[in-house]
mmCIF file of the N, C-alpha and C atoms, coordinates in Angstrom:
data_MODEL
# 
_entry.id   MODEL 
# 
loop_
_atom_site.group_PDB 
_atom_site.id 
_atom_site.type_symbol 
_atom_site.label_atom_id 
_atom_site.label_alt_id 
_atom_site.label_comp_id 
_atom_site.label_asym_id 
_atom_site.label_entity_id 
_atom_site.label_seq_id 
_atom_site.pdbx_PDB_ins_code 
_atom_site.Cartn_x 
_atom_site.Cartn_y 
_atom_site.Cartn_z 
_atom_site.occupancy 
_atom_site.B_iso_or_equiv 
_atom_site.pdbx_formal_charge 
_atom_site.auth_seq_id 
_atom_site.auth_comp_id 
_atom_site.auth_asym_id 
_atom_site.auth_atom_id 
_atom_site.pdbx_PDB_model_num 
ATOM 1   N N  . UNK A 1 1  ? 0.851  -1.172 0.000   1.00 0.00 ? 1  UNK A N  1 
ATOM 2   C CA . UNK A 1 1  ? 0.000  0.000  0.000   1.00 0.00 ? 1  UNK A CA 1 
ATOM 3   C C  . UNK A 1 1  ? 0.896  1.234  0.000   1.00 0.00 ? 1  UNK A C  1 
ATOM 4   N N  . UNK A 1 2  ? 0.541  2.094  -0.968  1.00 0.00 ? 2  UNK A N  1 
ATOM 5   C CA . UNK A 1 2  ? 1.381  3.461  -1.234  1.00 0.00 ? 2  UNK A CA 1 
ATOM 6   C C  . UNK A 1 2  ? 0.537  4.644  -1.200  1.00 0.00 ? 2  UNK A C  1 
ATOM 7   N N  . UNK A 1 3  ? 1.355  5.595  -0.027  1.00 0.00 ? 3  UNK A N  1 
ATOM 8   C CA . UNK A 1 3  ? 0.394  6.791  -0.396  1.00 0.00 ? 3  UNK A CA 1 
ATOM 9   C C  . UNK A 1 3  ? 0.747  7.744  -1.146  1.00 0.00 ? 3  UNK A C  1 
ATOM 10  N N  . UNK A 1 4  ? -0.226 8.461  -1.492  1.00 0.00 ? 4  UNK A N  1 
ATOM 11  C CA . UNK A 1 4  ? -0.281 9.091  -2.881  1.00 0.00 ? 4  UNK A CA 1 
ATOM 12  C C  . UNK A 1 4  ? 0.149  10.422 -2.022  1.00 0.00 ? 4  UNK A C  1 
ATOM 13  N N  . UNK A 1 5  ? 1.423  11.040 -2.510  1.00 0.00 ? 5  UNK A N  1 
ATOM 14  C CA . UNK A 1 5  ? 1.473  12.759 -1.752  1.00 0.00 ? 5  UNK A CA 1 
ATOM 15  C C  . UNK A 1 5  ? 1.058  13.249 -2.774  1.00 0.00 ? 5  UNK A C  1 
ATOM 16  N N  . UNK A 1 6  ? 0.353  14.505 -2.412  1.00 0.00 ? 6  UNK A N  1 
ATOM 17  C CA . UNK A 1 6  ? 0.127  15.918 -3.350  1.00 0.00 ? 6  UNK A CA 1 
ATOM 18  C C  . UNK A 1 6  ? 0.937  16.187 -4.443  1.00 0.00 ? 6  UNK A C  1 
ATOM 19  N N  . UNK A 1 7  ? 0.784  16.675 -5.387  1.00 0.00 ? 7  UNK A N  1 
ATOM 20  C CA . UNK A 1 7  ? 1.446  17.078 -6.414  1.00 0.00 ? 7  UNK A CA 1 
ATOM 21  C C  . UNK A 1 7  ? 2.396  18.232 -5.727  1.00 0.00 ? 7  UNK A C  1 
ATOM 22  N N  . UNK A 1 8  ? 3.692  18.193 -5.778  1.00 0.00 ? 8  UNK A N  1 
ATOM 23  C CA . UNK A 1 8  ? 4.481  19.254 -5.613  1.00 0.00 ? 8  UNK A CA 1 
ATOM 24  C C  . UNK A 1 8  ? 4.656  20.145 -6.530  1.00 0.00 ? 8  UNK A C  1 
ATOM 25  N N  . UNK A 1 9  ? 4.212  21.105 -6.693  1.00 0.00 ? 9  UNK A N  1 
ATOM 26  C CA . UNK A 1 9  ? 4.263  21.625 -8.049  1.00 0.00 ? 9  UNK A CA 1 
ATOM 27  C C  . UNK A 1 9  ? 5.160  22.625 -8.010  1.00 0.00 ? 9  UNK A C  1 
ATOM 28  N N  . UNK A 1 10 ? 6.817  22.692 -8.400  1.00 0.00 ? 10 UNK A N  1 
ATOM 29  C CA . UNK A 1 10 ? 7.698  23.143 -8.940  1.00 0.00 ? 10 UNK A CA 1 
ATOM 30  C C  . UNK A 1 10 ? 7.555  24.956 -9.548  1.00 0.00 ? 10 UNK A C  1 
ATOM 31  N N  . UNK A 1 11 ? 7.728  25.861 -9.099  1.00 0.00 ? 11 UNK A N  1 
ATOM 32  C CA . UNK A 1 11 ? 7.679  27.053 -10.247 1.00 0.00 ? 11 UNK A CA 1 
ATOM 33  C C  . UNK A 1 11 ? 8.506  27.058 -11.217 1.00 0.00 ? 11 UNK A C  1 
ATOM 34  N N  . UNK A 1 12 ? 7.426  26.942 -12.356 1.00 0.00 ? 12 UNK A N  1 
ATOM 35  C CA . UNK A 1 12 ? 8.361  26.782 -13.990 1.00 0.00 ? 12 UNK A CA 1 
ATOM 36  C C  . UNK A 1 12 ? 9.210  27.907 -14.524 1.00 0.00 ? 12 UNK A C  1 
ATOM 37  N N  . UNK A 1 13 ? 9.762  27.934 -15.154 1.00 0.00 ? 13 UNK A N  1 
ATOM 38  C CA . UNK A 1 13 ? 10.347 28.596 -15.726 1.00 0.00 ? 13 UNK A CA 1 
ATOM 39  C C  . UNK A 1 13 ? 10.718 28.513 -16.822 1.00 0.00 ? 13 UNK A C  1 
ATOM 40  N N  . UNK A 1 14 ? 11.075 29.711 -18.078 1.00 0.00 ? 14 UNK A N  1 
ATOM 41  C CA . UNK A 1 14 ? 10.622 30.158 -19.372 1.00 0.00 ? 14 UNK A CA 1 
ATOM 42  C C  . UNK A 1 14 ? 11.696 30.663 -20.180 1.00 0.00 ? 14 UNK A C  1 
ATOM 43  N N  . UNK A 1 15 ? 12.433 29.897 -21.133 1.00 0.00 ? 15 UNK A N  1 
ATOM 44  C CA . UNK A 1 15 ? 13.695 30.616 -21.646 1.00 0.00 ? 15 UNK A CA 1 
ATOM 45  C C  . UNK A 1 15 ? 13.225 31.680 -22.580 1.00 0.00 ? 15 UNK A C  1 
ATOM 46  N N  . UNK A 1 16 ? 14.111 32.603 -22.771 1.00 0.00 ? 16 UNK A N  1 
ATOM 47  C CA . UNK A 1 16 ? 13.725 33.645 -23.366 1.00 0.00 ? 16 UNK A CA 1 
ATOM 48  C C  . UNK A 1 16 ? 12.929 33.698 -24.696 1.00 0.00 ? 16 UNK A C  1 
ATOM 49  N N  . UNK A 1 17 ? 13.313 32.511 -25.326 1.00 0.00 ? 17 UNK A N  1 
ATOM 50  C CA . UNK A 1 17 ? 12.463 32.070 -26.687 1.00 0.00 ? 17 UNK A CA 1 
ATOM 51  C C  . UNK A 1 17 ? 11.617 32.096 -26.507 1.00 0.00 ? 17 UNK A C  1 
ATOM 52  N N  . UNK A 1 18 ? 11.153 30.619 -25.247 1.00 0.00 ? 18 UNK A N  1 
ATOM 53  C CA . UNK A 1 18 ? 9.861  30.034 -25.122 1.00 0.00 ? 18 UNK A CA 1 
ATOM 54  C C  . UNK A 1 18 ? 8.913  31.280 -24.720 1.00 0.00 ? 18 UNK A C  1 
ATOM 55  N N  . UNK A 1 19 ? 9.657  32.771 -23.734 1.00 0.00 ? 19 UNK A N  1 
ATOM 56  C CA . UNK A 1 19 ? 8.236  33.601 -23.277 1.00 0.00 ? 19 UNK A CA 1 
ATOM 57  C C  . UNK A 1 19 ? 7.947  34.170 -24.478 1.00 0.00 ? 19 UNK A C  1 
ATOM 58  N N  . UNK A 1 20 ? 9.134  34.265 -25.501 1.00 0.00 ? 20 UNK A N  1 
ATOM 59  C CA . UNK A 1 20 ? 8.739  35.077 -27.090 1.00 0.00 ? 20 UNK A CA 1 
ATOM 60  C C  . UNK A 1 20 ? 7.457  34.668 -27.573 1.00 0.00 ? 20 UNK A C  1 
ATOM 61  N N  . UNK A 1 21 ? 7.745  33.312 -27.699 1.00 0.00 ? 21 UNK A N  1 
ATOM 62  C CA . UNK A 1 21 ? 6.632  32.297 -28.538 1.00 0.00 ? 21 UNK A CA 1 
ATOM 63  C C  . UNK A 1 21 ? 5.315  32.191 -27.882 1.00 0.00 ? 21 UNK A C  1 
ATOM 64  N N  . UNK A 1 22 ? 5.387  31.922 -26.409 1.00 0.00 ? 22 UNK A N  1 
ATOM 65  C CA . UNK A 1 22 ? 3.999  32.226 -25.990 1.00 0.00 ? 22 UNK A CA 1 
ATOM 66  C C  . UNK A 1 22 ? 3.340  33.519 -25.629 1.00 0.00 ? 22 UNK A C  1 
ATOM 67  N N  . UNK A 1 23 ? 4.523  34.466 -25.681 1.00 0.00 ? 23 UNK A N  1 
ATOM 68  C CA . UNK A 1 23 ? 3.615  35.841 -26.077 1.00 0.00 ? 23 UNK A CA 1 
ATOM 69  C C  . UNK A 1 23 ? 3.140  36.247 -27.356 1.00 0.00 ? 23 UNK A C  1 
ATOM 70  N N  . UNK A 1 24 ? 3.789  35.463 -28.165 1.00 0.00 ? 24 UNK A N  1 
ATOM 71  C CA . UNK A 1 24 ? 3.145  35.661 -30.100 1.00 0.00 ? 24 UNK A CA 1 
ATOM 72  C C  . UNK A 1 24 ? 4.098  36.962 -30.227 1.00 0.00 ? 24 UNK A C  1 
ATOM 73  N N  . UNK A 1 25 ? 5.322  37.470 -29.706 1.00 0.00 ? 25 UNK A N  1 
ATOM 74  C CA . UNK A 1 25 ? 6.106  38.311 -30.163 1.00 0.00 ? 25 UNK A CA 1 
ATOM 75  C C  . UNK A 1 25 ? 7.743  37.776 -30.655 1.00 0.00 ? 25 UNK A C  1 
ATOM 76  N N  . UNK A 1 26 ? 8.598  38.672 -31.091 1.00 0.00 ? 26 UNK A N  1 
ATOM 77  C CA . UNK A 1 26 ? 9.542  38.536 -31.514 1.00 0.00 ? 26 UNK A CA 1 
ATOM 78  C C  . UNK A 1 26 ? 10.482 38.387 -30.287 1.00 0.00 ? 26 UNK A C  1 
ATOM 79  N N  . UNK A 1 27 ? 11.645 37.749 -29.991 1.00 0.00 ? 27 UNK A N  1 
ATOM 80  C CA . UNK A 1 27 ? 12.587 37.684 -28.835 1.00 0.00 ? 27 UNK A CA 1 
ATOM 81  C C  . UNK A 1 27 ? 13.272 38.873 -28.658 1.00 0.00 ? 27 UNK A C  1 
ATOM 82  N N  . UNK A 1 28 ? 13.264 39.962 -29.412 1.00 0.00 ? 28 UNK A N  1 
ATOM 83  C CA . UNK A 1 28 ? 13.801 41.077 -29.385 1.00 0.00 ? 28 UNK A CA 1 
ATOM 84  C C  . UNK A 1 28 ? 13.120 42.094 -28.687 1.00 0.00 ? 28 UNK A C  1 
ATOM 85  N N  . UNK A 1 29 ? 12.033 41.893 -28.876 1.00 0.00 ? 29 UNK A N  1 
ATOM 86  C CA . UNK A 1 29 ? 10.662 42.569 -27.938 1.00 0.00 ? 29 UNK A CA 1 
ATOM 87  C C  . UNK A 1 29 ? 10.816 42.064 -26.291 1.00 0.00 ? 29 UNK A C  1 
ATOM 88  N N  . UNK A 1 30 ? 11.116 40.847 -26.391 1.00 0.00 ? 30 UNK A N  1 
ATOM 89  C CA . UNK A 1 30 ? 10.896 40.067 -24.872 1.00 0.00 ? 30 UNK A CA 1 
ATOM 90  C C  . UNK A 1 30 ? 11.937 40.792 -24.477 1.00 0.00 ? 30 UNK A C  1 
ATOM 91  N N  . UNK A 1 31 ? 13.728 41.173 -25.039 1.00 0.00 ? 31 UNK A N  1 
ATOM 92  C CA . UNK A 1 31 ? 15.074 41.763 -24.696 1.00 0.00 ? 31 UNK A CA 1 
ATOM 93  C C  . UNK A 1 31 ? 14.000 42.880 -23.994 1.00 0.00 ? 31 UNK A C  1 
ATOM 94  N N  . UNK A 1 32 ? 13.611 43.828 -24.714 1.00 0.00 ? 32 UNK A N  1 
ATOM 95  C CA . UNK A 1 32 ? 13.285 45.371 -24.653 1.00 0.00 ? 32 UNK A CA 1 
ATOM 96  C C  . UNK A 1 32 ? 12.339 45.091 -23.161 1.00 0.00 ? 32 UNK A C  1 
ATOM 97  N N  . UNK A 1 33 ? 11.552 44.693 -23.307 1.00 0.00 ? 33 UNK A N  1 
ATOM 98  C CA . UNK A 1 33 ? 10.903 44.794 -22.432 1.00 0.00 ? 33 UNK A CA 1 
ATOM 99  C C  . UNK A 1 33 ? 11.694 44.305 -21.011 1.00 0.00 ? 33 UNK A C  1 
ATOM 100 N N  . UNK A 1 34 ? 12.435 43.351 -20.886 1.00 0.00 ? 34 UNK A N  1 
ATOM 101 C CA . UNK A 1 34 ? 13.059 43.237 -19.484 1.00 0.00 ? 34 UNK A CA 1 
ATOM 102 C C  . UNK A 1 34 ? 13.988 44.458 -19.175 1.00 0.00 ? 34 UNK A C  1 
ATOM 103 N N  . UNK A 1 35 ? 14.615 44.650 -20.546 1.00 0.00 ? 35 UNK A N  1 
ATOM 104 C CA . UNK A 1 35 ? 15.268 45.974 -19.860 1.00 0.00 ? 35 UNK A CA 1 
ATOM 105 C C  . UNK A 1 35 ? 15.172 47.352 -19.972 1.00 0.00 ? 35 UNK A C  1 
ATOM 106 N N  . UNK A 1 36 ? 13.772 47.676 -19.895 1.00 0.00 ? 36 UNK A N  1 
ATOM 107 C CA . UNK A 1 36 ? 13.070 48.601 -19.959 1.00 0.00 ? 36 UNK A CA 1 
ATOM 108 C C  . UNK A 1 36 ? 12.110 48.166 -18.895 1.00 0.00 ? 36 UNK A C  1 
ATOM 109 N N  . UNK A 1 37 ? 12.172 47.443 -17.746 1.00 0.00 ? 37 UNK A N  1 
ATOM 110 C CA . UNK A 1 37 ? 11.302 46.941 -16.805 1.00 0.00 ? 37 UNK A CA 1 
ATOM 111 C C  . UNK A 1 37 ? 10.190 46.518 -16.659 1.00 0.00 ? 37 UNK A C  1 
ATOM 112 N N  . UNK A 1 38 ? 9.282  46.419 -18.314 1.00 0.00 ? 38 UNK A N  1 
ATOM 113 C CA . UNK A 1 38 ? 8.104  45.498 -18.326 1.00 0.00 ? 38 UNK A CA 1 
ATOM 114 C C  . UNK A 1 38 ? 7.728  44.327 -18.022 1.00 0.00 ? 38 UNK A C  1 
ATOM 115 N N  . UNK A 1 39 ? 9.152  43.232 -18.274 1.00 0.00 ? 39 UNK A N  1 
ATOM 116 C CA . UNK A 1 39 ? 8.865  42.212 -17.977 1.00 0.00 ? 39 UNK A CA 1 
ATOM 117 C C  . UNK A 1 39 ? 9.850  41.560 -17.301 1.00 0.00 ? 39 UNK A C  1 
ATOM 118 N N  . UNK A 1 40 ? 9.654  40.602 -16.112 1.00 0.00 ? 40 UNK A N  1 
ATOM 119 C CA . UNK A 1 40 ? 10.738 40.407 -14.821 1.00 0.00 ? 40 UNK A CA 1 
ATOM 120 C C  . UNK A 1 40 ? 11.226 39.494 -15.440 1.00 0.00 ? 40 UNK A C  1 
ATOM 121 N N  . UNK A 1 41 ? 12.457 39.429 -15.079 1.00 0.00 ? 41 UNK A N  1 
ATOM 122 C CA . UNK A 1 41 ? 13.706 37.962 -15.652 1.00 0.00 ? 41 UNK A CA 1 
ATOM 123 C C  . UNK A 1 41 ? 13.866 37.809 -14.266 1.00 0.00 ? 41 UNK A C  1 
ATOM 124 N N  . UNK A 1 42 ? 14.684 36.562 -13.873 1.00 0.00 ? 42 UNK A N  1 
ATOM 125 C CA . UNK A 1 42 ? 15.544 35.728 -12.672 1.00 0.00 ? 42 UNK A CA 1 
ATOM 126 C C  . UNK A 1 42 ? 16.638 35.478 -13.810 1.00 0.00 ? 42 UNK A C  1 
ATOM 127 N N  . UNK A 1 43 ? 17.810 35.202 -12.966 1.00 0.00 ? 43 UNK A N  1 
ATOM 128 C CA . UNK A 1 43 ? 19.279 34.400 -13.308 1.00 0.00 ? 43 UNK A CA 1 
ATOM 129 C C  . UNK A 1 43 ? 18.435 33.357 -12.126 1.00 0.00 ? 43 UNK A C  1 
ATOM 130 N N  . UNK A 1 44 ? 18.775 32.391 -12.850 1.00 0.00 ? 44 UNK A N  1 
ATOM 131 C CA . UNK A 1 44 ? 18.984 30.839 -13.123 1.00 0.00 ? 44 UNK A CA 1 
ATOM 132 C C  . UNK A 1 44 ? 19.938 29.786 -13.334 1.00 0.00 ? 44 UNK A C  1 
ATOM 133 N N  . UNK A 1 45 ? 20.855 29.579 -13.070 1.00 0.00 ? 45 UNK A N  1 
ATOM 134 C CA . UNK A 1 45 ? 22.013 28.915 -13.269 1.00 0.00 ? 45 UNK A CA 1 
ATOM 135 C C  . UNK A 1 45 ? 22.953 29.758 -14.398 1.00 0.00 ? 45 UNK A C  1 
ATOM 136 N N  . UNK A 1 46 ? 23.384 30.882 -14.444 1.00 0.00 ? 46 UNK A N  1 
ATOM 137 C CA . UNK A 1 46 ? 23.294 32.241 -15.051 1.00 0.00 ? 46 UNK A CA 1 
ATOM 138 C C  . UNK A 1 46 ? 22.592 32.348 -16.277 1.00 0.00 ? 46 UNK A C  1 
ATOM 139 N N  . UNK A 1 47 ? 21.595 31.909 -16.308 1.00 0.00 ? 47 UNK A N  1 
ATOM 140 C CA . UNK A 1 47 ? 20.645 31.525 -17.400 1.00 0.00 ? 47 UNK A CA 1 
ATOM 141 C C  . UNK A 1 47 ? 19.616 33.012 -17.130 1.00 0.00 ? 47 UNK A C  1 
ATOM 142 N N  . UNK A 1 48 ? 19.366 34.245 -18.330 1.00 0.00 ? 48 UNK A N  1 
ATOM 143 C CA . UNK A 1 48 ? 17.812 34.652 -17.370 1.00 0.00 ? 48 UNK A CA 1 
ATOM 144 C C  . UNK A 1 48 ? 16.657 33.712 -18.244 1.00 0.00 ? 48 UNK A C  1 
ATOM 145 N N  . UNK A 1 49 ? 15.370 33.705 -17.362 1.00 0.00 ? 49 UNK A N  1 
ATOM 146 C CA . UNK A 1 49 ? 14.582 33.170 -17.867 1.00 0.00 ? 49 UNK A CA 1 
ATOM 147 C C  . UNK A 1 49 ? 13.221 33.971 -17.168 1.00 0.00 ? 49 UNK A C  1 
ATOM 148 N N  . UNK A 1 50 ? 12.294 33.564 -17.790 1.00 0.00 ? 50 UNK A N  1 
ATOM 149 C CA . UNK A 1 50 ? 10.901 34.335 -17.125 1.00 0.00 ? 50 UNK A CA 1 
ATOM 150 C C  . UNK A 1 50 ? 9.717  33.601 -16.295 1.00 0.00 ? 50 UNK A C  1 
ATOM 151 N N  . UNK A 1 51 ? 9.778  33.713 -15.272 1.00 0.00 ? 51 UNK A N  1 
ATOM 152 C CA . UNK A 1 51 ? 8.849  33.330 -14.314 1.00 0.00 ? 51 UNK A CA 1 
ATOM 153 C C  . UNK A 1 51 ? 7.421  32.762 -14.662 1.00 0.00 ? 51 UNK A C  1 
ATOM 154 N N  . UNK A 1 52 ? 6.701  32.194 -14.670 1.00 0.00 ? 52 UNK A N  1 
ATOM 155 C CA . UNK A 1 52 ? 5.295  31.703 -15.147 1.00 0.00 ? 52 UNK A CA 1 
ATOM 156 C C  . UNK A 1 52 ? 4.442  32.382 -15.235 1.00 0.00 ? 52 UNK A C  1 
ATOM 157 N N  . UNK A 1 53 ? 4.328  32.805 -13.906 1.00 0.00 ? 53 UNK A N  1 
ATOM 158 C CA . UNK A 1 53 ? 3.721  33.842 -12.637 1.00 0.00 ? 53 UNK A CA 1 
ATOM 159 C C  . UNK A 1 53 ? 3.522  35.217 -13.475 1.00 0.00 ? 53 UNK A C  1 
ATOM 160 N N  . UNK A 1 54 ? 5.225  35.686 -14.321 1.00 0.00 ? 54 UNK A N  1 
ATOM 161 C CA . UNK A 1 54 ? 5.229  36.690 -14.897 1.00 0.00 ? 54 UNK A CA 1 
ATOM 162 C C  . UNK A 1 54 ? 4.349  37.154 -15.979 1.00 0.00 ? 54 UNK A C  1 
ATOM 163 N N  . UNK A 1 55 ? 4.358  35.866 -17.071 1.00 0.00 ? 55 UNK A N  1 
ATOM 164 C CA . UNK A 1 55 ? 3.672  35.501 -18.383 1.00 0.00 ? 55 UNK A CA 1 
ATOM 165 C C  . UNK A 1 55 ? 2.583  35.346 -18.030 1.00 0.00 ? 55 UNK A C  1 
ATOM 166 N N  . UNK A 1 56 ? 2.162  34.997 -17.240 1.00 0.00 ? 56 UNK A N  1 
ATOM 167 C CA . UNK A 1 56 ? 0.402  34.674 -16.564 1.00 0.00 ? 56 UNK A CA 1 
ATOM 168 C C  . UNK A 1 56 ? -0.385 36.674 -16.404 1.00 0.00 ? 56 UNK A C  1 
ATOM 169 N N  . UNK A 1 57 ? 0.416  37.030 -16.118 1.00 0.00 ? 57 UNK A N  1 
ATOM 170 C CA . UNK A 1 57 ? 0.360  38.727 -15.458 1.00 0.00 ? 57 UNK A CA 1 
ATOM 171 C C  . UNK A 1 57 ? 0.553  39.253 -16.790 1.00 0.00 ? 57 UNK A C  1 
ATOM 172 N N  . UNK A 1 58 ? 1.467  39.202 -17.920 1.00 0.00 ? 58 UNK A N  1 
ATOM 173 C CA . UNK A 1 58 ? 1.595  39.791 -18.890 1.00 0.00 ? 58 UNK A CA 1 
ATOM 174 C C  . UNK A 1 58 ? 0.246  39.304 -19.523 1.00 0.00 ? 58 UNK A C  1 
ATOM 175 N N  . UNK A 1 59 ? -0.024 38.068 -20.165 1.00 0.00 ? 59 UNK A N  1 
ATOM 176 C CA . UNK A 1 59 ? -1.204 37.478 -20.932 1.00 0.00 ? 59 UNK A CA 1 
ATOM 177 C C  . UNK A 1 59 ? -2.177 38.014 -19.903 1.00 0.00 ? 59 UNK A C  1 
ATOM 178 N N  . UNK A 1 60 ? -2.526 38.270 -18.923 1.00 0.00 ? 60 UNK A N  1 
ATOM 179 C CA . UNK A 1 60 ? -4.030 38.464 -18.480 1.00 0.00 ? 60 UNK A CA 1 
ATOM 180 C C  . UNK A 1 60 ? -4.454 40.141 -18.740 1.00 0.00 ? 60 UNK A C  1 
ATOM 181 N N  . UNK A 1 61 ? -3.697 41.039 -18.827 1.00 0.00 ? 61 UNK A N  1 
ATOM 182 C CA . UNK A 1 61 ? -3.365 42.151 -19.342 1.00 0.00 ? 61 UNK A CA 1 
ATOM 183 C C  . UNK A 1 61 ? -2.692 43.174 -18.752 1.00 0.00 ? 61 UNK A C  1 
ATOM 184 N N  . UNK A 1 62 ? -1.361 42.549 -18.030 1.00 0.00 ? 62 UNK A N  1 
ATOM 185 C CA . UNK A 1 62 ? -0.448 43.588 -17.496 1.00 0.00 ? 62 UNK A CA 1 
ATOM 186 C C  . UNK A 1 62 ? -0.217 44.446 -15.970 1.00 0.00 ? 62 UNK A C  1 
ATOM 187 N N  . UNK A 1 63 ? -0.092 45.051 -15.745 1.00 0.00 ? 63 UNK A N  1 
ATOM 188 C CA . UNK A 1 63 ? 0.110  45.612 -14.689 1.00 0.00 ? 63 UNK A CA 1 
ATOM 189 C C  . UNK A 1 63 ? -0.961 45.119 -13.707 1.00 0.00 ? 63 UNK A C  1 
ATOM 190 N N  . UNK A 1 64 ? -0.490 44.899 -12.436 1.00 0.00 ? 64 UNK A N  1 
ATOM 191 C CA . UNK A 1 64 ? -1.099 44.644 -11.071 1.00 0.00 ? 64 UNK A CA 1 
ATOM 192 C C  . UNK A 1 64 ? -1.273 45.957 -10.274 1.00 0.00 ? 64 UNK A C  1 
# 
């Protein structure tokens, strides 16, 4: 008999392509916008990449 734990669910994270592609913009746009402070990056294994959390806030329509 095995018990079943909860799903641990991990916060994903988004290489700079992948937030391009699921924003339907160009990766050059995704550049501009992090460093112009629209959209948050993390370093990641010195990787930046974009938060889920972030893209969820951008796609629902932006500012909190």
């Amino acid at each position: 008999m095995s018990k079943k734990l909860p799903d641990a669910v991990q916060p994903a994270f988004y290489s700079l392509a992948d937030a391009a592609w699921i924003l339907g913009v160009d990766h050059d746009q995704v550049h501009r916008a992090i460093r112009v402070g629209t959209l948050r990056a993390e370093r990641r294994r010195s990787r930046l990449v974009i938060p889920a959390a972030e893209l969820l806030r951008v796609l629902d329509g932006g500012a909190r």
